[in-house]
N, CA, C and O atoms as a Tripos MOL2 file, in Angstrom:
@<TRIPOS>MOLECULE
protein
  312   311    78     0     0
PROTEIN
NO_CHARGES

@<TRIPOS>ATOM
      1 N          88.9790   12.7950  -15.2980 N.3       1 UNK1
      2 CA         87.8350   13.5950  -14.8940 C.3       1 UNK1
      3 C          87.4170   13.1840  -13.4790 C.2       1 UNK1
      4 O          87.4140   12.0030  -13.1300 O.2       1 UNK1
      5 N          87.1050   14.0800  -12.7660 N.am      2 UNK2
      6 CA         86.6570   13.9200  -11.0130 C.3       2 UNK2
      7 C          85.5270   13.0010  -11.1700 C.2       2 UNK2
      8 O          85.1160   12.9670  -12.3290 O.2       2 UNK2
      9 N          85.0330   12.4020  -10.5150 N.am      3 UNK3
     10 CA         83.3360   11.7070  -10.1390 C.3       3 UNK3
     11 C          82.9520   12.9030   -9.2410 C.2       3 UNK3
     12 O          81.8500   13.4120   -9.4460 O.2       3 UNK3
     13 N          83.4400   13.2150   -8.6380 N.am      4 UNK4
     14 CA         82.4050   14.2410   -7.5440 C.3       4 UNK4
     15 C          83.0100   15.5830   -7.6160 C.2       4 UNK4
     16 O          84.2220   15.7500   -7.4820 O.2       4 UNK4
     17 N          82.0120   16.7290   -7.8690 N.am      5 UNK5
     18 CA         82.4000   18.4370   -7.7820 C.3       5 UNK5
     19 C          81.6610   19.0520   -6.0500 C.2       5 UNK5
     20 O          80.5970   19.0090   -5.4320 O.2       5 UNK5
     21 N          83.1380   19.6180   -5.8900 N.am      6 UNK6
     22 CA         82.6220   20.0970   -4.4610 C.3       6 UNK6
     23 C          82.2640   21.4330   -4.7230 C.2       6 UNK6
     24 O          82.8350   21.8640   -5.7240 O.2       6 UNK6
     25 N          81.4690   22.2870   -4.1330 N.am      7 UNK7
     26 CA         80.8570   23.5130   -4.5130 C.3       7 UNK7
     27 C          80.7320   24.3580   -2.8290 C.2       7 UNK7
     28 O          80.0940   23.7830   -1.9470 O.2       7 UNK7
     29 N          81.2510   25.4240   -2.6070 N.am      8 UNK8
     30 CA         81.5350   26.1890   -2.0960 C.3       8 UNK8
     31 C          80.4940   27.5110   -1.9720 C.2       8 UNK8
     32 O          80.5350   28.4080   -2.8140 O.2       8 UNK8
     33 N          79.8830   27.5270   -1.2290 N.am      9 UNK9
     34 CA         79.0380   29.1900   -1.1530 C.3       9 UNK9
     35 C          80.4920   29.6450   -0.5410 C.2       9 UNK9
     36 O          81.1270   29.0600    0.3370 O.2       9 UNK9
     37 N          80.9210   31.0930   -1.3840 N.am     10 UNK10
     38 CA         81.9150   31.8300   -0.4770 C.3      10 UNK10
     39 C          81.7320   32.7070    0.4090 C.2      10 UNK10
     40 O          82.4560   33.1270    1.3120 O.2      10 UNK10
     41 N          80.2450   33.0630   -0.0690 N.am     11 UNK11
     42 CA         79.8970   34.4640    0.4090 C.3      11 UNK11
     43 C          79.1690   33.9170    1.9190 C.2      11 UNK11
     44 O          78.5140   34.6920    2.6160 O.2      11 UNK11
     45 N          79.3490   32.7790    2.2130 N.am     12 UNK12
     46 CA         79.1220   31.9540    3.3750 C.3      12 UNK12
     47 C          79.5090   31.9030    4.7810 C.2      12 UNK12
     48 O          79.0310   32.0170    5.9090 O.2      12 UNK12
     49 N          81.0740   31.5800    3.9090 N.am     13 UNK13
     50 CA         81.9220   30.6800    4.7570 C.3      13 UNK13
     51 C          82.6870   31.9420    5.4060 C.2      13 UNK13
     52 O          82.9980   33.0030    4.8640 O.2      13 UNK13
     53 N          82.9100   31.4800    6.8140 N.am     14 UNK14
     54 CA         83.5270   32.4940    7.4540 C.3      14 UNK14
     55 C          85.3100   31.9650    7.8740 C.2      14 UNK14
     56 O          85.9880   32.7020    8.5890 O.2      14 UNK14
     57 N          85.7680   30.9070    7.4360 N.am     15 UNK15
     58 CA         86.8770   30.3780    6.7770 C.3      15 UNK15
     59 C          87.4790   30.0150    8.3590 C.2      15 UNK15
     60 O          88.5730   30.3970    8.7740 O.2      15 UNK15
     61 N          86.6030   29.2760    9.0450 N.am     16 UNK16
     62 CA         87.0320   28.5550   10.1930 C.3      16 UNK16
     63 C          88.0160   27.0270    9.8990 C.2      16 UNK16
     64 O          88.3830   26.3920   10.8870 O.2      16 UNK16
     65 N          88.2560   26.7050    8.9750 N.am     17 UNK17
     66 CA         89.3530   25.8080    8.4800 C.3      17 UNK17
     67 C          88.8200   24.3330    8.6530 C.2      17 UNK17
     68 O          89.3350   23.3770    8.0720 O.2      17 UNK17
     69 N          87.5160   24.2170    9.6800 N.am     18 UNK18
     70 CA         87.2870   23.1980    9.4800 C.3      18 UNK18
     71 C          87.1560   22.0260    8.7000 C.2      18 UNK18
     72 O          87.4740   20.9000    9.0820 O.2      18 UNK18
     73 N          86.5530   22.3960    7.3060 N.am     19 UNK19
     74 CA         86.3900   21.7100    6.5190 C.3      19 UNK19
     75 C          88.0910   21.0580    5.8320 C.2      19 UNK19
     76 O          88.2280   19.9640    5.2860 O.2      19 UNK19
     77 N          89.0480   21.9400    6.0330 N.am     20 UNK20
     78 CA         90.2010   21.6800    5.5070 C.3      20 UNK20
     79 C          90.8950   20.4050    6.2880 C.2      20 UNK20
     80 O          91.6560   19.5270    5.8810 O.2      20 UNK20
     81 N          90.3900   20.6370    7.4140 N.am     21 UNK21
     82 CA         91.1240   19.7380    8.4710 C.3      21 UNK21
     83 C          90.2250   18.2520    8.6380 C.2      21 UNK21
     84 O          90.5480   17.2420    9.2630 O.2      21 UNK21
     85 N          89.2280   18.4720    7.9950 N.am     22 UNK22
     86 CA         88.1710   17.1040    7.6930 C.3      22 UNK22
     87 C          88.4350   16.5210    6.6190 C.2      22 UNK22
     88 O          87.9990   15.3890    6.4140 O.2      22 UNK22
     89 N          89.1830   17.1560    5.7370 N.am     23 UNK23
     90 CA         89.1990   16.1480    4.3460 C.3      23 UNK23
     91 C          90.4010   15.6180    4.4660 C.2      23 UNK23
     92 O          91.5080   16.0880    4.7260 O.2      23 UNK23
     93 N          89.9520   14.4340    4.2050 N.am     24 UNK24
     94 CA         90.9720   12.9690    4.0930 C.3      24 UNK24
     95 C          92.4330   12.8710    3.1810 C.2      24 UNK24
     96 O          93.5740   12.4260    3.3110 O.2      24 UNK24
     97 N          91.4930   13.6870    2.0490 N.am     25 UNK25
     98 CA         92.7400   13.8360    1.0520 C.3      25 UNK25
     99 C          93.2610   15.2290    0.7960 C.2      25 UNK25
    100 O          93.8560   15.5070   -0.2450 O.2      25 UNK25
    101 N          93.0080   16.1890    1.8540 N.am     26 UNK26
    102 CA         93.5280   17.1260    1.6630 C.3      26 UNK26
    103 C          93.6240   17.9710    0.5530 C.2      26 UNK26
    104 O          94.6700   18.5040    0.1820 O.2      26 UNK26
    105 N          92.3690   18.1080   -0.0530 N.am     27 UNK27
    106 CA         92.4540   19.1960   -1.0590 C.3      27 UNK27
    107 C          91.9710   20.6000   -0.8970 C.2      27 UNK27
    108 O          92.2280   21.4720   -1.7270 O.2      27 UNK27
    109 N          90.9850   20.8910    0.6170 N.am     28 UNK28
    110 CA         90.4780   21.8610    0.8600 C.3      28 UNK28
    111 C          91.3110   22.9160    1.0860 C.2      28 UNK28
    112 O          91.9550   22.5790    2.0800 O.2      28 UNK28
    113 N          91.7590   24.2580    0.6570 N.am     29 UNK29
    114 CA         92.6570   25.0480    1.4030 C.3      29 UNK29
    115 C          91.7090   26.4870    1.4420 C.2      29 UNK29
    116 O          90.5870   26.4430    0.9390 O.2      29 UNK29
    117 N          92.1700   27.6590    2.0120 N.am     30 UNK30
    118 CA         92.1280   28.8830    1.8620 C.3      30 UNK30
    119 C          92.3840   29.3290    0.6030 C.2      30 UNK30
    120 O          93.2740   28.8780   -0.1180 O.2      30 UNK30
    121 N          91.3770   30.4960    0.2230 N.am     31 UNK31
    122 CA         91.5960   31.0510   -0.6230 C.3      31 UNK31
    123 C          91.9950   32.4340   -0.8430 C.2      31 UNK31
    124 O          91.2780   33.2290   -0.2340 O.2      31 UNK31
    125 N          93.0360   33.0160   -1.6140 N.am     32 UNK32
    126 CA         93.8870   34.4490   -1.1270 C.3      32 UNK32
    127 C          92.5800   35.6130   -1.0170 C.2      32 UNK32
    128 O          92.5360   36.5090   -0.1740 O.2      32 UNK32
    129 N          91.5370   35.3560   -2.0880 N.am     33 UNK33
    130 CA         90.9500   36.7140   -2.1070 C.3      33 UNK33
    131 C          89.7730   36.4710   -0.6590 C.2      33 UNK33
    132 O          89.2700   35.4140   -0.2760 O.2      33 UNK33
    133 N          89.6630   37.3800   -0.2930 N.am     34 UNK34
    134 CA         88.6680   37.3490    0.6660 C.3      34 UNK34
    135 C          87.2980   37.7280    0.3090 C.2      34 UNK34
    136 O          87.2800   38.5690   -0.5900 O.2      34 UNK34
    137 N          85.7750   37.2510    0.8720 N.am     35 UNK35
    138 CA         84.5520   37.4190    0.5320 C.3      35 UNK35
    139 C          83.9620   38.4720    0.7680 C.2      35 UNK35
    140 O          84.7400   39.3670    1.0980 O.2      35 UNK35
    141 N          82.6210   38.8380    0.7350 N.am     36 UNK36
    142 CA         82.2450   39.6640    1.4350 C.3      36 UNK36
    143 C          82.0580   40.5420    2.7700 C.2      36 UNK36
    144 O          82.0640   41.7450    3.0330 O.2      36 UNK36
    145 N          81.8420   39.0200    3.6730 N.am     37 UNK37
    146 CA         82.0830   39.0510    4.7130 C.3      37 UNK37
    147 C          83.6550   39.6790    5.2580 C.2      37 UNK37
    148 O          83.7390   40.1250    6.4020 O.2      37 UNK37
    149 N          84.7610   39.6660    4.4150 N.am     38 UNK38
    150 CA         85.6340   39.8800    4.9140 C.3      38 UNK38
    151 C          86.5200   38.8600    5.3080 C.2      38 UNK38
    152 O          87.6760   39.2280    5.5170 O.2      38 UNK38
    153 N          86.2190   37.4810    5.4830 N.am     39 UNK39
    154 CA         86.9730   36.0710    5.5380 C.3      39 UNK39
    155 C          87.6540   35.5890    4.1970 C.2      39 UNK39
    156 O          87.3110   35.9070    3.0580 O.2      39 UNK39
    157 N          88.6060   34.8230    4.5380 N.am     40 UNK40
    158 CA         89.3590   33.9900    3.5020 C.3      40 UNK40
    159 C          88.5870   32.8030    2.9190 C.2      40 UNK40
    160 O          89.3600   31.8720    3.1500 O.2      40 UNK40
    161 N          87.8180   32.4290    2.4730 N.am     41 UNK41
    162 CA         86.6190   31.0970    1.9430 C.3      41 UNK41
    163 C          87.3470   30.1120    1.6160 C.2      41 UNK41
    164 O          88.1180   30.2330    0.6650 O.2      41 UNK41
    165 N          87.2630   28.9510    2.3160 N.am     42 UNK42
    166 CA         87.8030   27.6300    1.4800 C.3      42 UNK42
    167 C          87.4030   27.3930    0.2170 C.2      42 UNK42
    168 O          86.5270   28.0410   -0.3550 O.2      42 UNK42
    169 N          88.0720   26.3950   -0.2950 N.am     43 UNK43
    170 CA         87.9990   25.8330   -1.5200 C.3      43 UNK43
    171 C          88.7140   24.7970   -2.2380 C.2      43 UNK43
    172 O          89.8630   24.4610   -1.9520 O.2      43 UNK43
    173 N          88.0830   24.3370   -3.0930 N.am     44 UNK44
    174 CA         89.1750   23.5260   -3.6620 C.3      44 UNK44
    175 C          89.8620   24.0090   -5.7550 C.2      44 UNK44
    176 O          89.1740   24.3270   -6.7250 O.2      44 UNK44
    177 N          90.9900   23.8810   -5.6710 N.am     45 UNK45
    178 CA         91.7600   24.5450   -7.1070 C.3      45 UNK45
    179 C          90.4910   23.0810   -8.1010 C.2      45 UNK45
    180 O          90.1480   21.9830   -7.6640 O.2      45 UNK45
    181 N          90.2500   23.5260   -9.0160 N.am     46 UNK46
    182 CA         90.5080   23.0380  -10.1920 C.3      46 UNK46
    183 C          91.1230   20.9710  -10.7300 C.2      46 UNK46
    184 O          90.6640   19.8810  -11.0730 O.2      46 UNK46
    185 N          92.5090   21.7500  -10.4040 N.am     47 UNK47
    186 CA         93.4600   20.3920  -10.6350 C.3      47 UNK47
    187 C          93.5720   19.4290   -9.5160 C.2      47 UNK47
    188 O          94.3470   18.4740   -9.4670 O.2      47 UNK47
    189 N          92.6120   19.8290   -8.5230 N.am     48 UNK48
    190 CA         92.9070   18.8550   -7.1130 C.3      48 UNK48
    191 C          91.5690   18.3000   -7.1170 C.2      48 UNK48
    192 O          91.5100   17.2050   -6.5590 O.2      48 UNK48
    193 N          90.4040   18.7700   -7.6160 N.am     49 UNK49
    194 CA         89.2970   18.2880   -7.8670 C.3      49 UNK49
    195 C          88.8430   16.6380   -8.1560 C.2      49 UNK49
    196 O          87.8110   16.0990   -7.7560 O.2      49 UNK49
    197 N          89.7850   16.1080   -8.8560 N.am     50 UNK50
    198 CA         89.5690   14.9350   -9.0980 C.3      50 UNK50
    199 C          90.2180   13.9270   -7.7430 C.2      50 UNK50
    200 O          89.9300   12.7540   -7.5050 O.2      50 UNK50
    201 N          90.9350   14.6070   -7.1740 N.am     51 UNK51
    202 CA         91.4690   13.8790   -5.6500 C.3      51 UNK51
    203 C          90.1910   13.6370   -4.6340 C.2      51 UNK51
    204 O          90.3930   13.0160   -3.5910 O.2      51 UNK51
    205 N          88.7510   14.1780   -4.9750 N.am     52 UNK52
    206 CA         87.8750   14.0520   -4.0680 C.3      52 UNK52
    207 C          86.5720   12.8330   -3.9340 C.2      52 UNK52
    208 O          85.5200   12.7280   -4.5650 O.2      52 UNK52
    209 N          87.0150   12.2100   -3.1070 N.am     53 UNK53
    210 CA         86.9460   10.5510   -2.8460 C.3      53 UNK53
    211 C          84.5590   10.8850   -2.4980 C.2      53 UNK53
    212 O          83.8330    9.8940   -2.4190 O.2      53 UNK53
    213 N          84.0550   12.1210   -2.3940 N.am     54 UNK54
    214 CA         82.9320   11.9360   -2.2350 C.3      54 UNK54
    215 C          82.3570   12.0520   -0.6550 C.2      54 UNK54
    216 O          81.2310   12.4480   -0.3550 O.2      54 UNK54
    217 N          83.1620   11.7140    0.0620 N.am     55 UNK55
    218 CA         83.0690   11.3790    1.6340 C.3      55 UNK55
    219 C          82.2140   12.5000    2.1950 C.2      55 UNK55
    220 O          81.4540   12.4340    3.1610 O.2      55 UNK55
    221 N          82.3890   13.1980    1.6740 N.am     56 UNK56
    222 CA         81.3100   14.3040    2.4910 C.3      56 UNK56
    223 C          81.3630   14.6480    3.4760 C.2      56 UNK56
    224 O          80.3400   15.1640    3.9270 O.2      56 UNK56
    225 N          82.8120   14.5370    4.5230 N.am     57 UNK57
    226 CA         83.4550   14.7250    5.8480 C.3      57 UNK57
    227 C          83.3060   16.1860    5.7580 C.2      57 UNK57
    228 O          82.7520   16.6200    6.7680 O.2      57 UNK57
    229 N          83.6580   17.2440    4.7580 N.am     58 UNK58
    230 CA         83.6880   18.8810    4.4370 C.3      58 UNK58
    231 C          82.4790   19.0250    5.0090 C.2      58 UNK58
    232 O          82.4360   19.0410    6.2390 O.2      58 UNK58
    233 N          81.0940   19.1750    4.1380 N.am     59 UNK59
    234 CA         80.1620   19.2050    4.5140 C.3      59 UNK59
    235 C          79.7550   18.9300    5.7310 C.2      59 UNK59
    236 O          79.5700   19.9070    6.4560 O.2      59 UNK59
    237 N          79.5010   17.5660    6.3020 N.am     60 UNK60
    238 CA         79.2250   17.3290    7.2500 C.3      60 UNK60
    239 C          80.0490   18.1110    8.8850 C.2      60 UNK60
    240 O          79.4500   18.1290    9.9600 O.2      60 UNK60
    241 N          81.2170   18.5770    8.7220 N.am     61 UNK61
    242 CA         81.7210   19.4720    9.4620 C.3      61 UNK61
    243 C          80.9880   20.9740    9.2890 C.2      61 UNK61
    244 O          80.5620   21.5610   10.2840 O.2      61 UNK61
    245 N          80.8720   21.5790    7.8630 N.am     62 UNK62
    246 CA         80.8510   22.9860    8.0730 C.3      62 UNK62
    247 C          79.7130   24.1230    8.9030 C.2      62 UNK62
    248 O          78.6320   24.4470    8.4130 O.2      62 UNK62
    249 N          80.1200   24.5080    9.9460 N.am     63 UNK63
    250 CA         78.9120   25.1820   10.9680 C.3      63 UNK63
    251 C          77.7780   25.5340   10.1130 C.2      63 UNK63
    252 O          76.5980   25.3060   10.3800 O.2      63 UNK63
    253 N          78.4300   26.3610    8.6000 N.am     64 UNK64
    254 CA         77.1810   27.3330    8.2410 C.3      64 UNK64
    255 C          76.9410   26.5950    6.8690 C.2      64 UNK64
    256 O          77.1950   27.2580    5.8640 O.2      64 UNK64
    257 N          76.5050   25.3620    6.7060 N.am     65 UNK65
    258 CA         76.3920   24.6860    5.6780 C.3      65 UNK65
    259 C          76.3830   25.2830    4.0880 C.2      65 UNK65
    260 O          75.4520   25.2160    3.2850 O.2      65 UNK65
    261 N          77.7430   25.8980    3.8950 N.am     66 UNK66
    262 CA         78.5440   26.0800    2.8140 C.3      66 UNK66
    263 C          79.4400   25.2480    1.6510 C.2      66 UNK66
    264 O          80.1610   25.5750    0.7090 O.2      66 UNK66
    265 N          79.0180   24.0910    2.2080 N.am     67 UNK67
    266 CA         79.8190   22.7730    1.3140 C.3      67 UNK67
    267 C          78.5270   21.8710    0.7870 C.2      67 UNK67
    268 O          77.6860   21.3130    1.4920 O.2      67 UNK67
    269 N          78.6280   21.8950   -0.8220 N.am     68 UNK68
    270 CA         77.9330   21.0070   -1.4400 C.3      68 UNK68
    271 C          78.6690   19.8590   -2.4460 C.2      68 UNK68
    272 O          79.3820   20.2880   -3.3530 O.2      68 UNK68
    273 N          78.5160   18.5950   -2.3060 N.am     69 UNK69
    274 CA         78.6850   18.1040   -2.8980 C.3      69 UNK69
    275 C          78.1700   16.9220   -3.4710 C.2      69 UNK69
    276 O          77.4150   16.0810   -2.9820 O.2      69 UNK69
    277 N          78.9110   17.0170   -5.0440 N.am     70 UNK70
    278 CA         77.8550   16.4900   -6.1900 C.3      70 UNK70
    279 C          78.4220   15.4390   -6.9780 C.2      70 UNK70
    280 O          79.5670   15.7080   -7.3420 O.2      70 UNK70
    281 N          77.9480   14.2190   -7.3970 N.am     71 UNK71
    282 CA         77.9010   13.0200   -7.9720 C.3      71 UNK71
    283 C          78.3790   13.8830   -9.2680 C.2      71 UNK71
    284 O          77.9580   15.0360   -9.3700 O.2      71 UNK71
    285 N          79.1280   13.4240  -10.1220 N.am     72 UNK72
    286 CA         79.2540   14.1710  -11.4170 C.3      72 UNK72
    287 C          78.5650   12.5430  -12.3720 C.2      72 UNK72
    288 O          78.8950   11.3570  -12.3790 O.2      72 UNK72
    289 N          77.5200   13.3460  -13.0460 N.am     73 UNK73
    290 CA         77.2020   12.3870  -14.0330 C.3      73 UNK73
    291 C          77.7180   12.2140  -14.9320 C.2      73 UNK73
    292 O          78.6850   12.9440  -15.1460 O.2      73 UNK73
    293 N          77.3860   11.2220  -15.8930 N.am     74 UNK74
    294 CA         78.1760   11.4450  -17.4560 C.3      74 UNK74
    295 C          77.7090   11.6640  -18.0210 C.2      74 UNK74
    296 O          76.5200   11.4670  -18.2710 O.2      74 UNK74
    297 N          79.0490   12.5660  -18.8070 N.am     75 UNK75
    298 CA         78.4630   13.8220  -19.9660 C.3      75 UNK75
    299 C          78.9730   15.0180  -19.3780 C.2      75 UNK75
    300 O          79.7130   15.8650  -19.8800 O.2      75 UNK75
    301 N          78.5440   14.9700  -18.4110 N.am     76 UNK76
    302 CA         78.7360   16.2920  -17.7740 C.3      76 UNK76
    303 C          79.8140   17.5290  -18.0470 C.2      76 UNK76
    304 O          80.8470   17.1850  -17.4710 O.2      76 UNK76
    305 N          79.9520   18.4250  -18.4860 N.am     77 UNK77
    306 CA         81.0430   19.2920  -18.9610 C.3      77 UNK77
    307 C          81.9900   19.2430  -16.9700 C.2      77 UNK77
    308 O          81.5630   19.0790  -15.8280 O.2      77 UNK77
    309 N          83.1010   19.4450  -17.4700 N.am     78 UNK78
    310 CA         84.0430   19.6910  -16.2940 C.3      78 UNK78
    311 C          84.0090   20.8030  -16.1110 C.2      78 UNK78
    312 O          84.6820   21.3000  -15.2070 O.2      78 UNK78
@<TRIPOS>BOND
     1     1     2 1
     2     2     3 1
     3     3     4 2
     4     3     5 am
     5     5     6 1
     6     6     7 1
     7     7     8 2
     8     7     9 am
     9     9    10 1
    10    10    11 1
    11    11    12 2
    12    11    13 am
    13    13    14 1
    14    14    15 1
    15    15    16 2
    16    15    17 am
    17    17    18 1
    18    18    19 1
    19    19    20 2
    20    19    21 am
    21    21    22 1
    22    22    23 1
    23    23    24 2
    24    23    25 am
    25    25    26 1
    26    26    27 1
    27    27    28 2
    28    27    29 am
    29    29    30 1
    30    30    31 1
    31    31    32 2
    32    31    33 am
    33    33    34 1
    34    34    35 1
    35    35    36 2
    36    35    37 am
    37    37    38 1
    38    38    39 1
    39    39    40 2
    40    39    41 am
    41    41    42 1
    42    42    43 1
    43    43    44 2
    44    43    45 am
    45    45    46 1
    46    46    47 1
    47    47    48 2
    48    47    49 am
    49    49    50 1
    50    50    51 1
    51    51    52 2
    52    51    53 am
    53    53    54 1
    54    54    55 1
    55    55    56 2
    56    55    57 am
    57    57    58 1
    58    58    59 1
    59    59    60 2
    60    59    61 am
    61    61    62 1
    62    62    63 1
    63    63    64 2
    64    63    65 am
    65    65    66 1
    66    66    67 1
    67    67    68 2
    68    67    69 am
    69    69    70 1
    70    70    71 1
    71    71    72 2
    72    71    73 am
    73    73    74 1
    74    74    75 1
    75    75    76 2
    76    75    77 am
    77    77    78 1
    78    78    79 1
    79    79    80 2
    80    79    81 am
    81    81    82 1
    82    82    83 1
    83    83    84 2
    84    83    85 am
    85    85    86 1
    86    86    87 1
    87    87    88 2
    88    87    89 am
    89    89    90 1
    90    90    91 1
    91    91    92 2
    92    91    93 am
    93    93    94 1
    94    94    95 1
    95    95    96 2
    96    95    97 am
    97    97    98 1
    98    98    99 1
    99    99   100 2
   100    99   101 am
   101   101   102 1
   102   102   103 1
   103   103   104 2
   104   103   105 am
   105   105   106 1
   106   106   107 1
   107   107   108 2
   108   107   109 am
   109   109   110 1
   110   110   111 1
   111   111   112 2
   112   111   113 am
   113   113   114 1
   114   114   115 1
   115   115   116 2
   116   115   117 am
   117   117   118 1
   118   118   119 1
   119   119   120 2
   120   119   121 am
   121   121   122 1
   122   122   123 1
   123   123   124 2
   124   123   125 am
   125   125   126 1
   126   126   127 1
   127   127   128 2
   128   127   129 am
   129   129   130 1
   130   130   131 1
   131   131   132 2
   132   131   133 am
   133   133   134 1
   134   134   135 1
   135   135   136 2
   136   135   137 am
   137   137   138 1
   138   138   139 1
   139   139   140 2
   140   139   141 am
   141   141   142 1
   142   142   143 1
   143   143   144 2
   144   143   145 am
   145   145   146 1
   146   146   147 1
   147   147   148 2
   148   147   149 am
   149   149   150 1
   150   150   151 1
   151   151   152 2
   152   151   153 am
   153   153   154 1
   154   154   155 1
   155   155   156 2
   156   155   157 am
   157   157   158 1
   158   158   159 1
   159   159   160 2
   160   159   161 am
   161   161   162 1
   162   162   163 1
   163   163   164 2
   164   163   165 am
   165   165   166 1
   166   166   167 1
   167   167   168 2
   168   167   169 am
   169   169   170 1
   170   170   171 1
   171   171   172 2
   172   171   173 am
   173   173   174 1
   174   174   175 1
   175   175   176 2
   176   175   177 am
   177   177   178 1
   178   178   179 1
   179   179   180 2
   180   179   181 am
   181   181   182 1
   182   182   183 1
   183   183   184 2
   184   183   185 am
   185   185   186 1
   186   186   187 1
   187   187   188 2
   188   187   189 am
   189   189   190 1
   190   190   191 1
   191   191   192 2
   192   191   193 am
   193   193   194 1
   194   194   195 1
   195   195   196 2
   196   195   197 am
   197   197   198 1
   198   198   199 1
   199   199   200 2
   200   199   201 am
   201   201   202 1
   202   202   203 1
   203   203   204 2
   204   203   205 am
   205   205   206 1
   206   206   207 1
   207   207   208 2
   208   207   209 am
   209   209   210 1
   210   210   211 1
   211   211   212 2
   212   211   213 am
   213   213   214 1
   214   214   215 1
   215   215   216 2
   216   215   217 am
   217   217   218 1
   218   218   219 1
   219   219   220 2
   220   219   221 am
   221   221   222 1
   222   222   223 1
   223   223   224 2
   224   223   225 am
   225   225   226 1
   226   226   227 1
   227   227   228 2
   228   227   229 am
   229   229   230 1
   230   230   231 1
   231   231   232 2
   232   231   233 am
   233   233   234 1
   234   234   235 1
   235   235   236 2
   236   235   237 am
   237   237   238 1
   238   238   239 1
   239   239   240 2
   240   239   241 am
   241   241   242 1
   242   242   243 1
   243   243   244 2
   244   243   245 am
   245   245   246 1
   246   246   247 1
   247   247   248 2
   248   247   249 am
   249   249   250 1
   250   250   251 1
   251   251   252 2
   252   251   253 am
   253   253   254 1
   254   254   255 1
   255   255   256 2
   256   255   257 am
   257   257   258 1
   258   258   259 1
   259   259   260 2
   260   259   261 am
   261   261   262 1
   262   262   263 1
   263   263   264 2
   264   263   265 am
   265   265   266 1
   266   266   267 1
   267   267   268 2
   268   267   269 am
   269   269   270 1
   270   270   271 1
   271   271   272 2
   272   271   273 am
   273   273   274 1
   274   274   275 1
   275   275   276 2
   276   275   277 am
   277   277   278 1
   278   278   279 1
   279   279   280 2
   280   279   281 am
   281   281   282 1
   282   282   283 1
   283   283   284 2
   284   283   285 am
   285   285   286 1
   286   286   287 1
   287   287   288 2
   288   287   289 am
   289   289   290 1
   290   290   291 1
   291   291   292 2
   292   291   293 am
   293   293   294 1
   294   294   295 1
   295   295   296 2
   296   295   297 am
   297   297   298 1
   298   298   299 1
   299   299   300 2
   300   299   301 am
   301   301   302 1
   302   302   303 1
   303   303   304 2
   304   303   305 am
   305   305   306 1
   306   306   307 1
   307   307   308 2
   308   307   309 am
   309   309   310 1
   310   310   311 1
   311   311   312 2
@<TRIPOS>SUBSTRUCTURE
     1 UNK1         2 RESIDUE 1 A UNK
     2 UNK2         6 RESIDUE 1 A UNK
     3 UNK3        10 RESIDUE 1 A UNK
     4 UNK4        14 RESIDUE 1 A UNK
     5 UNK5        18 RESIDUE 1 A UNK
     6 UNK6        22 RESIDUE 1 A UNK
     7 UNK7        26 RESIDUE 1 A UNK
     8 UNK8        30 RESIDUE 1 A UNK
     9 UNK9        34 RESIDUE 1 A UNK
    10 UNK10       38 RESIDUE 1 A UNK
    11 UNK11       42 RESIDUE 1 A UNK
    12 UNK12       46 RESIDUE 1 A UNK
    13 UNK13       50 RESIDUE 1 A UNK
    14 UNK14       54 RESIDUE 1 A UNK
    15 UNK15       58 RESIDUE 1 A UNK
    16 UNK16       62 RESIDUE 1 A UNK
    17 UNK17       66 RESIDUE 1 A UNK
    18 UNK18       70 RESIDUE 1 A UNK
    19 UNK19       74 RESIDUE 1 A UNK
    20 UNK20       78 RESIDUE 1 A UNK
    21 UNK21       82 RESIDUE 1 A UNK
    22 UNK22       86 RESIDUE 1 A UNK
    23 UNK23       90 RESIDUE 1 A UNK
    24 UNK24       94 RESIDUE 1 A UNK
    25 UNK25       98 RESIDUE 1 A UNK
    26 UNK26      102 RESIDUE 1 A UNK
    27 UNK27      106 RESIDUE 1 A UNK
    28 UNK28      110 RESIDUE 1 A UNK
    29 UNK29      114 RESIDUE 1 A UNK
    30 UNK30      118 RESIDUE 1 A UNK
    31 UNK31      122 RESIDUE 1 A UNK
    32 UNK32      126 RESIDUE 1 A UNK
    33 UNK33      130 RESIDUE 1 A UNK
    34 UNK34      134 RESIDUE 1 A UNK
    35 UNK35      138 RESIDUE 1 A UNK
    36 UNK36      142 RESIDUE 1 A UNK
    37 UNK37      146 RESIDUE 1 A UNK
    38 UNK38      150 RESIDUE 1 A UNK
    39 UNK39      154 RESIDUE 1 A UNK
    40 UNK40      158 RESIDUE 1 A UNK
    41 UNK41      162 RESIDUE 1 A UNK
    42 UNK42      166 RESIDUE 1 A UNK
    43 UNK43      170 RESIDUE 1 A UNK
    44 UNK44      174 RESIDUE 1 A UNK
    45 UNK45      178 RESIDUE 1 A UNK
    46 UNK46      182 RESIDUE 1 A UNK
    47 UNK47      186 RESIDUE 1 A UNK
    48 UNK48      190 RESIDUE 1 A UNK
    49 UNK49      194 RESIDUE 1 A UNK
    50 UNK50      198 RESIDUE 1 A UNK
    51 UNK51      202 RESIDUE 1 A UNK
    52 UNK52      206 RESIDUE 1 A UNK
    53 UNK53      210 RESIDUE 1 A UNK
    54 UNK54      214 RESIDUE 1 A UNK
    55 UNK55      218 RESIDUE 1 A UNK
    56 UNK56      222 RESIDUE 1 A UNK
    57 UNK57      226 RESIDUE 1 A UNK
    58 UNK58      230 RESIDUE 1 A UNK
    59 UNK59      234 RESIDUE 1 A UNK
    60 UNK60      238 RESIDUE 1 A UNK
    61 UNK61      242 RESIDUE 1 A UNK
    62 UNK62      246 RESIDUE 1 A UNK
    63 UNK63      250 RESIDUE 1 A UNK
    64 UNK64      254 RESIDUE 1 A UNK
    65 UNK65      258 RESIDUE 1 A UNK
    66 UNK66      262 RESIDUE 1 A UNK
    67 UNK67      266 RESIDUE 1 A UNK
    68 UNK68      270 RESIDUE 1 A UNK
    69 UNK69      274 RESIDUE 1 A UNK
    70 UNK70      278 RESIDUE 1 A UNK
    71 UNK71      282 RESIDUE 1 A UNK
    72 UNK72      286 RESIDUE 1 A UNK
    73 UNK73      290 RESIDUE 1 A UNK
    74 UNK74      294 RESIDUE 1 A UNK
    75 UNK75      298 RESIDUE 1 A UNK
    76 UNK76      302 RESIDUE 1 A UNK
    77 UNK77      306 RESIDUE 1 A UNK
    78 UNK78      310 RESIDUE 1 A UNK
């Protein structure tokens, strides 16, 4: 189980890649469907979720503060 869930506004992100190119462990990528806006939204899959060390490098890069991330407590459903 991950310790930390990263959370994504899509309808945000205008899919400048930054955040992809900030994470350490490389789990951030593009995502095929596009948002409202018409951009590709980062994200992270599911199964790569638990690769995320907390660092908060995503966030702290993204222009339009679209990256949240969260301590997973215990208990917590995945």
């Amino acid at each position: 189980m991950s310790k930390f869930i990263v959370k994504f506004n899509r309808d945000k992100c205008k899919g400048c890649e930054l955040c992809a190119n900030a994470c350490p462990k490389k789990i951030i990528a593009m995502q095929p469907a596009v948002n409202r806006l018409g951009y590709r939204p980062a994200g992270v899959a599911a199964e790569k979720m638990e690769d995320c060390i907390g660092c908060t490098s995503c966030a702290l890069v993204c222009p339009d503060c679209c990256i949240e991330i969260f301590a997973r407590e215990e208990g917590d459903a995945e």
